[in-house]
N, C-alpha and C positions, 0 to 999 in steps of 0.2 A: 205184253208190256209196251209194244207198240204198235202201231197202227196204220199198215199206209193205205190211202185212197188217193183216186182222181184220176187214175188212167184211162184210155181207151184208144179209140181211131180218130186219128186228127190228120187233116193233109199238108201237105208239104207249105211250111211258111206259116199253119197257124200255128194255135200255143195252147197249152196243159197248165194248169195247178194242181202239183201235188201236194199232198196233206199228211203229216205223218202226230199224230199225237202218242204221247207218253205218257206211264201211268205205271206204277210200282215198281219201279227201278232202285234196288236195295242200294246200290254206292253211288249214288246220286253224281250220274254222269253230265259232265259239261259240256261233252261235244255231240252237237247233234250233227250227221253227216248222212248224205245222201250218193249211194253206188247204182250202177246199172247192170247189166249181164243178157246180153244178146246170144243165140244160142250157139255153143263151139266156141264160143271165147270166155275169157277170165272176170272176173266182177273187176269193175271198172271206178274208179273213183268219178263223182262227178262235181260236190260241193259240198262244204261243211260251214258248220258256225259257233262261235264257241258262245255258251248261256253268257258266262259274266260278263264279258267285253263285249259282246255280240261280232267280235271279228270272224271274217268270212275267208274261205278258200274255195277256190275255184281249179278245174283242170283246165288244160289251157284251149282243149275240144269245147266246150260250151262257154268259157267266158267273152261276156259280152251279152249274150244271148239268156244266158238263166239266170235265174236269181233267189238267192235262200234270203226267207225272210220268216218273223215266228211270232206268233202271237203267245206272253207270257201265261197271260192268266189263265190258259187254256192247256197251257203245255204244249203249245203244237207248231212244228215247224213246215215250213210252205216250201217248194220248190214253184218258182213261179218259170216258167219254160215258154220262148219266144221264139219266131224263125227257125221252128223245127224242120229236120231234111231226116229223111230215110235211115238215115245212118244214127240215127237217134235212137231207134225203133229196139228197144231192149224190156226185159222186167225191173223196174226201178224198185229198190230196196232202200228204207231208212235204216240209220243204226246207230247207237249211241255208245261212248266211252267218258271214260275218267278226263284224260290227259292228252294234252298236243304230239305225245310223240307218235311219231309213225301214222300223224292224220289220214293220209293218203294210202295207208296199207289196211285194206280189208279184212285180215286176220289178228289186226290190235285191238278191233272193234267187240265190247261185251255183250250187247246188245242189239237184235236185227227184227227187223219187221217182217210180217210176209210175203213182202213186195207188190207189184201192181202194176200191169201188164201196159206199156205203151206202145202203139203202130202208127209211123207216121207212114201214110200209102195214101195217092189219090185213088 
């Protein structure tokens, strides 16, 4: 039900679009949000946005730098990714829920992608 692509090996300083589309999501969730998870550590919040307002959230590791943006009639929302550094280098995961509470916690979320592999390395 959803869908992520666009990862791969980028070097230090360039930039990624991620792509996550959606498609039969039974409680027609509002927040699309994008996590990451490098290996040995916890899934990682990285950006959300809600369908109706289009309001955004950002962690405070990437703001500035990336950018959630979404094309409606497609269903799909973008993580556009700038001034990537090493420390970026995780499996990025879309995932979608109902409701703003607990934006940022990766286990309020109903819906997940099957992620899509990023290495920032020269």
């Amino acid at each position: 039900q959803l869908q992520a692509s666009g990862g791969g090996l980028v070097q230090p300083a360039g930039s990624l679009r991620l792509s996550c589309v959606a498609s039969g999501c039974t409680s027609s969730p509002d927040i699309m949000g994008w996590f990451r998870q490098a290996p040995g550590t916890e899934r990682e919040f990285v950006a959300a946005s809600r369908w109706s307002d289009f309001h955004t959230w950002y962690s405070d590791s990437v703001k500035g730098r990336f950018s959630i943006s979404r094309d409606n009639g497609k269903n799909t929302v973008f993580l556009q990714m700038n001034s990537l550094a090493p420390d970026d280098t995780a499996v990025y995961y879309c995932a979608a829920k109902r409701t703003v509470i607990g934006i940022m916690s990766a286990s309020t979320y109903d819906y997940w992608g099957q992620g899509t592999e990023v290495t920032v390395s020269s």
